[in-house]
C-alpha positions in Angstrom: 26.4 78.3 83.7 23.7 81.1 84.1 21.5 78.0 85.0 23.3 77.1 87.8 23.8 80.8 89.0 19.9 81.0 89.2 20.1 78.1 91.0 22.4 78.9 93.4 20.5 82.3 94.0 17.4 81.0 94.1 18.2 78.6 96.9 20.3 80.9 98.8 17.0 82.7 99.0 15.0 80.4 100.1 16.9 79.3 102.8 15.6 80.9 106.0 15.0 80.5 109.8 11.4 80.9 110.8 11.0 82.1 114.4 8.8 80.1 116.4 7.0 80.3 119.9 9.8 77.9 121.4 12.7 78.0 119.0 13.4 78.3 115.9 12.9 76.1 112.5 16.0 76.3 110.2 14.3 75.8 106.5 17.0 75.1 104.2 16.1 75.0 99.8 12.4 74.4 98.3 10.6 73.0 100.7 6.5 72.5 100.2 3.9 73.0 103.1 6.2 74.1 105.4 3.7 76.9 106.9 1.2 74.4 107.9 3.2 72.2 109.5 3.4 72.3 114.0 7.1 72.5 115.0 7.8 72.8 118.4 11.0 74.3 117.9 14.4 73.8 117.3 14.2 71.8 114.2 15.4 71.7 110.7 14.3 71.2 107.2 16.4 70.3 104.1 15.3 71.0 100.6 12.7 69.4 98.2 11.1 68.0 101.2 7.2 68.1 101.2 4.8 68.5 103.9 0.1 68.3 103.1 -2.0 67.6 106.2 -2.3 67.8 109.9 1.4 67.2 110.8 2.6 68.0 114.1 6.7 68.1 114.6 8.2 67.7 118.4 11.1 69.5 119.4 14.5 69.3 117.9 13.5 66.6 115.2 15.3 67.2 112.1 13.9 65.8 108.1 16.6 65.3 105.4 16.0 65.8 101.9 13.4 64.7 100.1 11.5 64.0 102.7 7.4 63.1 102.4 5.1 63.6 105.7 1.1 63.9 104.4 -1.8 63.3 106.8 -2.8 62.7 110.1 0.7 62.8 111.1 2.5 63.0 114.8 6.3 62.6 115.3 7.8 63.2 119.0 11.2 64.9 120.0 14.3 64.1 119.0 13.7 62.2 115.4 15.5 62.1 112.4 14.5 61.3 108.8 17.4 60.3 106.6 17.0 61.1 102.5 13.7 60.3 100.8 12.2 58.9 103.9 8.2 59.3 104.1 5.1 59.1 106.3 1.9 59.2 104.5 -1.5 58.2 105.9 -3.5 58.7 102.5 -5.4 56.5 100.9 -6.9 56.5 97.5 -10.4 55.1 97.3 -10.4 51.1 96.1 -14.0 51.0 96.7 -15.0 52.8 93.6 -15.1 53.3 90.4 -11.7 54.8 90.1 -9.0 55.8 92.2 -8.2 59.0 90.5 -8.8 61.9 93.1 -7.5 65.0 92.1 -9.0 67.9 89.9 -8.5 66.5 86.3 -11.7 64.3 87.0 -15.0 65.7 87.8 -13.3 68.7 89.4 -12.1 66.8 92.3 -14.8 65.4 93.5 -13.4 62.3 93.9 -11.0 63.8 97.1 -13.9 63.4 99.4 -13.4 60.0 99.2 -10.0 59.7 100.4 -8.7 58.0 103.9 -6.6 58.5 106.0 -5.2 56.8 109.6 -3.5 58.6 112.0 0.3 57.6 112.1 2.1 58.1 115.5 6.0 58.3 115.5 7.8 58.7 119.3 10.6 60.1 120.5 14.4 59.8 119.5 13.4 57.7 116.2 15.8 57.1 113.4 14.0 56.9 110.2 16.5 55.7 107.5 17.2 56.3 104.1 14.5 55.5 101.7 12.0 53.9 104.4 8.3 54.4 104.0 6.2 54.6 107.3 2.3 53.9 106.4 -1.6 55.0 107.9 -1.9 53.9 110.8 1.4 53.5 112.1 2.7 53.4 115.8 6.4 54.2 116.1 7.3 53.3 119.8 9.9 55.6 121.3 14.0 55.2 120.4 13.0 52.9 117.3 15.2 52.1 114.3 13.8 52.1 110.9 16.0 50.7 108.6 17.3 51.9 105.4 14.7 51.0 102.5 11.8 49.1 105.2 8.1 49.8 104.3 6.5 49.7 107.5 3.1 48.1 107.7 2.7 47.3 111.5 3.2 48.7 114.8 7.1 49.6 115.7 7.5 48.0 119.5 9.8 50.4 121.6 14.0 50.8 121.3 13.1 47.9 118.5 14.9 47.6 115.0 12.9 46.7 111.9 13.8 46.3 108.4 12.8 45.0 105.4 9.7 44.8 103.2 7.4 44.4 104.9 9.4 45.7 107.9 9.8 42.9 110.4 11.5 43.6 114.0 15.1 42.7 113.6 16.3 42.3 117.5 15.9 44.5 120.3 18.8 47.3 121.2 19.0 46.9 124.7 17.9 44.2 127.6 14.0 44.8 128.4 15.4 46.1 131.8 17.5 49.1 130.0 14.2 49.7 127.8 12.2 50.0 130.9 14.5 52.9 132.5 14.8 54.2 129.6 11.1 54.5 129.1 10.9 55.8 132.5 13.4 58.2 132.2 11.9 60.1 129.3 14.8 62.4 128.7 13.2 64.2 125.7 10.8 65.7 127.9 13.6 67.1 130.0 14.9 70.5 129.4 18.3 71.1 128.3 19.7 71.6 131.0 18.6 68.9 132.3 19.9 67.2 130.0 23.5 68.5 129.8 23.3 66.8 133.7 22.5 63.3 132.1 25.4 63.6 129.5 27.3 60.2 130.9 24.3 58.9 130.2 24.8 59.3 126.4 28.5 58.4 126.3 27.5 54.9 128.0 27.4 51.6 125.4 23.8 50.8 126.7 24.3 47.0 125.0 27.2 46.1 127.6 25.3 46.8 131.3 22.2 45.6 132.8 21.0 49.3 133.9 21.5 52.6 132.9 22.5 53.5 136.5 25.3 51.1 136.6 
């Protein structure tokens, strides 16, 4: 019982909102590298997820819990991880004698022989439950990563992919609908501008051949 009131404490204090240039990040729990991470404001954290690297986090975009982003890593506006998703653009070295890089060998020195690839993730992307996005990764903008994919290869845009590897499951709109879409860019609008386009949002996009219909 005293266990669980430490707990309870403890995470009730470290739960916090950090002020940022253009918003504010909601940090919710134990959360790892947050400081280091780039938020462009208005986004939100949930506990026991772990940030290492150059990460860069557009506006609004939201991680659940337990999420993993290390590296070279770039997500857009809009995005949300579900539980125990990750991004990681590390490497371990194969070419040597060991793949062991932190300080228990040789003080480390092995680290310096780590990789990485940039991975790129767009706008308005849902990043499932469970999925792993790898280096070297380009998510294309209004994406769907399924629940549980590993994704090896570039993510084509308003494209669904599951599985292990990932492959592209279908399309979720005509090419036509992607193309205005694309066009429009509405995560680069402000919210105002947005609160204009709100149809927009209430429309089944799968039943019309353009967005202006």
């Amino acid at each position: 019982m005293l266990k669980n009131l430490l707990y309870k404490l403890a995470r009730k204090g470290l739960s916090y909102t950090r002020n940022m240039q253009d918003g504010r990040v909601s940090v919710t729990g134990w959360v790892k590298g947050i400081r280091q991470v780039s938020f462009e404001g208005k986004n939100a954290v949930l506990e026991f997820s772990n940030f290492n690297g150059n990460v860069k986090v557009g506006y609004a975009t939201t991680f659940g819990i337990h999420n993993l982003v290390h590296g070279d890593v770039e997500i857009g506006r809009y995005c949300q991880f579900g539980p125990y998703a990750s991004v990681n653009t590390y490497n371990h070295p194969a070419d040597h004698i060991t793949t062991y890089i932190n300080q228990r060998l040789l003080n480390g020195k092995m680290t310096a022989y780590k990789t990485s690839q940039p991975t790129r993730i767009g706008n308005d992307v849902w990043v499932g439950k469970n999925a792993q996005i790898l280096a070297g990764i380009t998510v294309g903008n209004g994406a769907v990563i399924a629940a549980g994919a590993v994704v090896t290869k570039d993510v084509p845009d308003y494209h669904i992919v599951a599985g292990v590897p990932a492959k592209v499951v279908r399309p979720r709109f005509s090419k036509k609908v992607i193309r205005e879409l694309q066009e429009l860019a509405w995560w680069d609008k402000s919210e105002e501008e947005i609160k204009k386009l709100e149809p927009l949002f209430e429309k089944d996009l799968t039943t019309v051949d353009s967005i202006y219909d």
